[in-house]
C-alpha positions as CSV (number, residue, x, y, z in Angstrom):
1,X,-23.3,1.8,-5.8
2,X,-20.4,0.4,-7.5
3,X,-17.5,-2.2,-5.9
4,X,-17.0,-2.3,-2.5
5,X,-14.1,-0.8,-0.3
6,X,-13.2,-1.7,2.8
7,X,-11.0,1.5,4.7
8,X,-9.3,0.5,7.7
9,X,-8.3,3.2,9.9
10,X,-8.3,4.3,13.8
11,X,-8.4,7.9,12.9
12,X,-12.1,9.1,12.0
13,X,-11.0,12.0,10.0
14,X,-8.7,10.0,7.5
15,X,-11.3,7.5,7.3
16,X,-14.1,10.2,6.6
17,X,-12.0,12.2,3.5
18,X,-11.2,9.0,2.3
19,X,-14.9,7.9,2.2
20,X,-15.8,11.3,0.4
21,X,-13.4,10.9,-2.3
22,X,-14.3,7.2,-3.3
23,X,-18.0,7.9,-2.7
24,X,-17.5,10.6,-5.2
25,X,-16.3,8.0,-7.8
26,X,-19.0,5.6,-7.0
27,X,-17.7,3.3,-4.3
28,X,-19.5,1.7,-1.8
29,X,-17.2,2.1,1.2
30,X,-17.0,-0.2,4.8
31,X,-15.1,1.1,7.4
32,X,-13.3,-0.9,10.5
33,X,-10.9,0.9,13.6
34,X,-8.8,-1.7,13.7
35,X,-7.3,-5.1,12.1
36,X,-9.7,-7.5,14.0
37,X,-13.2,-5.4,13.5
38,X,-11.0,-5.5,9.4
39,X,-10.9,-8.8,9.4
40,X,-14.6,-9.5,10.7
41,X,-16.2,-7.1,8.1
42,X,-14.4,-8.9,5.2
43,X,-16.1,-12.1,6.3
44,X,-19.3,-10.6,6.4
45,X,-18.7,-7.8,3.8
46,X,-16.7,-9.2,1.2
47,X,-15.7,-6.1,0.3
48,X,-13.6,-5.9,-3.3
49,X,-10.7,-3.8,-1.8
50,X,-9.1,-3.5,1.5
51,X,-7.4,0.3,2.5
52,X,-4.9,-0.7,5.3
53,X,-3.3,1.6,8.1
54,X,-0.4,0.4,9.7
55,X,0.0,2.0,13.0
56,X,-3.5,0.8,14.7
57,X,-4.1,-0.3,18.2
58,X,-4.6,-4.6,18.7
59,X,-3.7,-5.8,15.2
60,X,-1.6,-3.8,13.1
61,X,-1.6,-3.6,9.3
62,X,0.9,-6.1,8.6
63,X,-0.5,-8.4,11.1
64,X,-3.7,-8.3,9.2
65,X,-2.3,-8.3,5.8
66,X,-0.6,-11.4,7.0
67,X,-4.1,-12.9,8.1
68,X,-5.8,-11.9,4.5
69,X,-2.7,-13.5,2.5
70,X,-2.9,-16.3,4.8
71,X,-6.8,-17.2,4.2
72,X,-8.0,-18.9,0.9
73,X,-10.7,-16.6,0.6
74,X,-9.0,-13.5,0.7
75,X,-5.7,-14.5,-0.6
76,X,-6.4,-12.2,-3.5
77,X,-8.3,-9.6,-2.0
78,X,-6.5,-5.9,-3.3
79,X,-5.3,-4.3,-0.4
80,X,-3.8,-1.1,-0.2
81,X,-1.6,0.3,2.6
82,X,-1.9,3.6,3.6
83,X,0.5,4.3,6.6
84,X,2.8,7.2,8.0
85,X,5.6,5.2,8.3
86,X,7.9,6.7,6.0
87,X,11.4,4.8,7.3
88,X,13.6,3.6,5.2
89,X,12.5,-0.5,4.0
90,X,8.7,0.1,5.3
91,X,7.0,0.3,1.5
92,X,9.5,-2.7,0.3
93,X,7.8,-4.6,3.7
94,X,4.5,-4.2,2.7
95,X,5.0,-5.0,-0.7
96,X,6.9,-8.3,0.6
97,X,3.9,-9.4,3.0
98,X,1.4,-8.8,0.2
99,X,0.2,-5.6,0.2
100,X,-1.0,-4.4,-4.1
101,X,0.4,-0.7,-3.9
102,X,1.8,1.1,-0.3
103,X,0.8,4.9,0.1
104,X,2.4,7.3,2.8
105,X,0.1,9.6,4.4
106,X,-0.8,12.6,3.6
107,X,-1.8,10.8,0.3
108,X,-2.5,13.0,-2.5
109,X,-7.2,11.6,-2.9
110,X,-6.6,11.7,-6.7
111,X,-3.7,9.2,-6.7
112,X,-5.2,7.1,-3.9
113,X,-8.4,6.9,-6.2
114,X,-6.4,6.2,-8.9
115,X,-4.6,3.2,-7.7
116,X,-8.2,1.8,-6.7
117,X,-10.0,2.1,-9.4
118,X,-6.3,0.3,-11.3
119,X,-6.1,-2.4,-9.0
120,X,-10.2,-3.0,-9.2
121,X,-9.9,-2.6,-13.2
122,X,-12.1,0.3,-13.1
123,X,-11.9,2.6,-16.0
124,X,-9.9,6.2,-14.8
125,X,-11.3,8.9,-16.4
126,X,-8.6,11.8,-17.6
């Protein structure tokens, strides 16, 4: 399998189509619930990519996007946020706390895939 990504999500379903379309590319993909099983799994995991919810139970996104920017190691770990939160300044406050490209759910699989394989430097093919 090819690089490794990390989908964080409390929702089984989003976490399953998302698995099915990166697998289909050639990802290896991790899952975690929620941000502290996340952050656990990077330790252990090193995966190349992180795919962040926001709205999770314990820690949220931000809150872990704040504890990846804050460690050396994964200060430059790729993370993508993938959230229902569609108010006005939500995508501008994910890009300010650190997150590589913000998503709104439903996310069209081809453009999620897309922005992976971009921000792992993994040729797209057309």
């Amino acid at each position: 399998m090819g690089n490794r990504v990390l989908v964080v999500d409390d929702e089984p379903e989003v976490v399953s189509v998302i698995r099915e379309a990166l697998t289909s590319e050639g990802f290896s993909v991790l899952s975690a619930r929620d941000g502290a099983e996340c952050l656990r799994k990077v330790e252990s995991g090193q995966p190349d990519l992180v795919i962040l919810d926001v709205n999770m139970p314990g820690m949220n996104g931000f809150k872990t996007l704040h504890a990846l920017r804050e460690n050396e190691d994964t200060r430059n770990l790729p993370v993508v946020m993938l959230t229902v939160r569609h108010e006005r300044g939500d995508e501008l406050a994910g890009l300010l706390a650190g997150a590589d490209l913000y998503l709104k759910k439903p996310c069209n699989m081809e453009r999620l895939v897309a922005g992976v394989k971009r921000l792992l430097e993994v040729p797209v093919k057309l």
